[in-house]
C-alpha positions, -999 to 999 in steps of 0.1 A, spaced: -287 -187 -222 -302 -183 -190 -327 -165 -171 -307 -152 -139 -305 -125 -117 -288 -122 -80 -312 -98 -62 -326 -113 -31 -344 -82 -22 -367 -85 -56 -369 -123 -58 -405 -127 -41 -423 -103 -65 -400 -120 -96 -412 -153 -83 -447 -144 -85 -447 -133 -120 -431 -163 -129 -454 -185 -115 -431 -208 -97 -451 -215 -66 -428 -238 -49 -397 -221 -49 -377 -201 -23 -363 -168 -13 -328 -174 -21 -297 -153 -33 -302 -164 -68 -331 -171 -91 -329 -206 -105 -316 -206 -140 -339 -217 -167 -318 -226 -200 -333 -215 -230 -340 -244 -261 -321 -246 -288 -352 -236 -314 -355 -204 -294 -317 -196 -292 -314 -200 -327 -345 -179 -333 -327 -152 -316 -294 -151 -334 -316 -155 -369 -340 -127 -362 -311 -107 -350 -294 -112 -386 -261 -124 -368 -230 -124 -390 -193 -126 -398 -182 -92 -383 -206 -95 -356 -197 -93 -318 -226 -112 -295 -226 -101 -256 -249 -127 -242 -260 -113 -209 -270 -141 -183 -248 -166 -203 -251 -197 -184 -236 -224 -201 -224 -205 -233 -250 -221 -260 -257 -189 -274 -223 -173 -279 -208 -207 -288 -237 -211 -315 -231 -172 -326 -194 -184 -336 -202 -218 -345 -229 -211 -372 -229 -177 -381 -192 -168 -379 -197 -138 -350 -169 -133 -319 -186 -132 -291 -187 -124 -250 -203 -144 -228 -210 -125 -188 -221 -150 -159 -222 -147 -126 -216 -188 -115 -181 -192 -120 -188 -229 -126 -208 -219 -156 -183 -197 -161 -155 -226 -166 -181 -252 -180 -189 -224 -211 -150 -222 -217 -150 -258 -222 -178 -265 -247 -166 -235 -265 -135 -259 -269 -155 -289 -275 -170 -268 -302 -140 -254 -317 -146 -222 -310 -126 -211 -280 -108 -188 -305 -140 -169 -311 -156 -163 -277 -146 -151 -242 -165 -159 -214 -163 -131 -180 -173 -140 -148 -191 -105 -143 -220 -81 -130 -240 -77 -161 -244 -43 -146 -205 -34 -150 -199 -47 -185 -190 -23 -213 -213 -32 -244 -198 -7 -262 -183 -30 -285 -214 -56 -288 -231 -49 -319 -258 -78 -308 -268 -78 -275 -291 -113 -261 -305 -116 -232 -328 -141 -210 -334 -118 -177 -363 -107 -161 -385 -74 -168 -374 -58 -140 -332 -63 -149 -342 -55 -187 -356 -20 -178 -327 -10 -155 -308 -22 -183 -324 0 -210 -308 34 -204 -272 18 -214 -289 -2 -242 -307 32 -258 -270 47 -255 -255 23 -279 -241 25 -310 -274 28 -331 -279 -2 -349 -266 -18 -325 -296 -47 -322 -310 -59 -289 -325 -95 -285 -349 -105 -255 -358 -141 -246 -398 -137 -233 -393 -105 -214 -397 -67 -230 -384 -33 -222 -416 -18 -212 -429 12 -230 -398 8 -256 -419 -16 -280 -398 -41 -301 -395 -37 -338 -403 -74 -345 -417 -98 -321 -414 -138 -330 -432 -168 -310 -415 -197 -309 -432 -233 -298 -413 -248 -268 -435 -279 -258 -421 -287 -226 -418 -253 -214 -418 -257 -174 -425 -217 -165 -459 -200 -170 -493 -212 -187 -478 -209 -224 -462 -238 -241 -440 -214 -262 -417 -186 -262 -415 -150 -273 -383 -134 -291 -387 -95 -288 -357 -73 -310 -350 -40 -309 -324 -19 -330 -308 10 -311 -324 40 -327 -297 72 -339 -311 99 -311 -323 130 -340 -345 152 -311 -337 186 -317 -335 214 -341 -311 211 -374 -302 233 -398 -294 233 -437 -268 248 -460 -263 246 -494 -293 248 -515 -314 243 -491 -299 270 -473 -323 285 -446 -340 254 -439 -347 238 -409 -361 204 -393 -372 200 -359 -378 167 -343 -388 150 -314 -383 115 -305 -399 89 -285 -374 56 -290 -383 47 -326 -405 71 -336 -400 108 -345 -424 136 -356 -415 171 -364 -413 196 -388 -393 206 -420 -394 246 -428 -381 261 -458 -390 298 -470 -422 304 -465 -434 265 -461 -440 236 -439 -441 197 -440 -452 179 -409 -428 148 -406 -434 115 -390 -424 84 -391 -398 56 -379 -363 51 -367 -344 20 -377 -306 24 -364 -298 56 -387 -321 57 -409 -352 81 -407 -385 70 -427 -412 86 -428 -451 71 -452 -450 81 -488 -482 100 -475 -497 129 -502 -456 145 -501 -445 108 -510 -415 91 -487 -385 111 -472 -353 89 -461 -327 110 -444 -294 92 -425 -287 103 -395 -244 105 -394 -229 116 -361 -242 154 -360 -257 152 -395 -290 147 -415 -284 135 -450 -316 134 -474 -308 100 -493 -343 96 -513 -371 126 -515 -404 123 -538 -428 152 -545 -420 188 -546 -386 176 -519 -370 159 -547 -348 184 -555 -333 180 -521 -321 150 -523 -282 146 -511 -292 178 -494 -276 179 -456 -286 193 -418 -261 198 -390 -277 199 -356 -280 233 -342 -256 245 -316 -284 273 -304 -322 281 -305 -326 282 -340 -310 286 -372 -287 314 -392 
C-alpha cells in the first residue's frame, strides 16, 4: 500500500507535515510503500476473512489486496492512480496465484463505489482521509475502516495499534500507527415501541460511536449512554445493569436487558415517522 495523493494545490502544506524537507512541488506526492509487519497488522486488526471484500485505497503495488486473498482468503479491489502500478499489481497478483481473487482499477479514489467493501485500507494523508469520511460514515455499518499512520480527525478510532518499523524514512518515529474504525449503525432520533412495551419511547443522539439519550416508559425514565460497534448499541452495566439493543434497518431490537428492563428483552422500536410517538 501506498501513501499517495495527486493534489498539487495542497502538496506544500502535506510536505510540511511530513517532514520531507528536500522534496518538490510536483503533481504527485512520492509514494511511500508500507512494510509488510504493518500491512499485515492492518488486515489482522481488521479481522479479515473468507467472505471479505478489501478496497485498498492508494494501492500501489497490490501488497495488501494480494496478501488479503493470499492469507486470509478475502476478494479484493485494488484503486491506483499510476497505471504502471496499476499493471505491475496485476502481475504479482498472478505471481501470487491470486489473480482470481483481486481486481485492480486504475481510478480516482474519489469516484469509487465502496459500497460493496466490507474492509476498507488505506495509507493517505489526513487531509484525503477527512474528505473521505462522509462516504466512509455512510457505509454499510460494520463495514471496518483501516488507516496506515493518519486518523479521521474528531472521529476517534476504536482500536489503535503501533507497530515498529526500524527503518522508517518519514517523520521522527521509528514506528507506525494502525488506526480502525467500524462504521457505526446511524440510531439519532426518536423510536417508538409496540407490543408490551407499548407506549415507550427512546430518544437518541449520536456523535460517530457514541450515543446518549433517553428511554421513557409510563411514568419513568432511564438516561442511556454508551457505545456503537457496527449494530450493536451498548450501554455500562451502571446501577440499571447493561442494555444491548441491535440496530436492524429502521429497528431497535433489545437482545439482553438486566435490572427492572429485563422483562423487555426481545422487545422492539421502529423509528418514528413524526415528532413523537402514538
Amino acid at each position: 500500500m501506498l501513501a499517495r495523493y495527486r493534489n498539487g494545490a495542497t502538496l506544500i502544506s502535506l510536505l510540511f507535515n511530513l517532514q520531507v524537507a528536500h522534496a518538490q512541488p510536483t503533481e504527485e506526492v512520492p509514494f511511500i510503500t508500507s512494510p509488510d509487519n504493518v500491512t499485515l497488522e492492518m488486515l489482522s486488526v481488521a479481522g479479515v476473512k473468507r467472505g471479505d471484500h478489501v478496497i485498498d485505497l492508494g494501492s500501489g503495488d497490490g501488497r495488501i489486496v494480494i496478501l488479503a486473498a493470499k492469507r486470509f482468503e478475502a476478494t479484493g479491489l485494488g484503486v491506483e492512480i499510476d497505471p504502471r502500478l496499476v499493471e505491475q499489481s496485476k502481475t504479482n497478483a498472478r505471481a501470487a496465484g491470486v489473480a482470481d481473487k483481486v481486481e485492480f482499477r486504475e481510478q480516482d479514489l474519489f469516484k469509487t463505489d465502496l459500497s460493496r467493501g466490507t474492509v476498507i485500507t488505506m495509507y493517505l494523508l489526513q487531509e484525503v482521509n477527512l474528505q473521505l469520511r462522509p462516504a466512509l460514515l455512510a457505509l454499510k455499518p460494520g463495514t471496518r475502516i483501516v488507516s496506515h499512520d493518519w486518523d479521521m480527525g474528531d472521529w476517534a478510532p476504536d482500536r489503535t495499534t503501533v507497530v515498529p518499523v526500524p527503518d522508517k524514512k518519514v517523520g521522527l518515529e521509528k514506528s507506525s500507527k494502525v488506526h480502525v474504525w467500524t462504521v457505526p449503525a446511524r440510531v439519532e432520533g426518536l423510536w417508538c415501541a409496540s407490543g408490551l412495551l407499548r407506549g415507550a419511547s427512546i430518544k437518541l443522539t449520536q456523535k460517530y460511536q457514541a450515543f446518549e439519550g433517553t428511554l421513557a416508559w409510563r411514568d419513568r425514565t432511564r438516561e442511556l449512554a454508551g457505545t456503537i460497534s457496527g449494530t450493536e448499541l451498548r450501554t455500562p452495566a451502571g446501577r440499571h445493569g447493561e442494555l444491548v439493543l441491535q440496530a436492524t434497518d429502521n429497528a431497535l431490537r433489545i437482545t439482553a436487558a438486566q435490572g427492572n428492563m429485563a422483562l423487555a428483552q426481545g422487545q422492539s422500536f421502529t423509528r418514528a415517522t413524526g415528532a413523537s410517538c402514538g
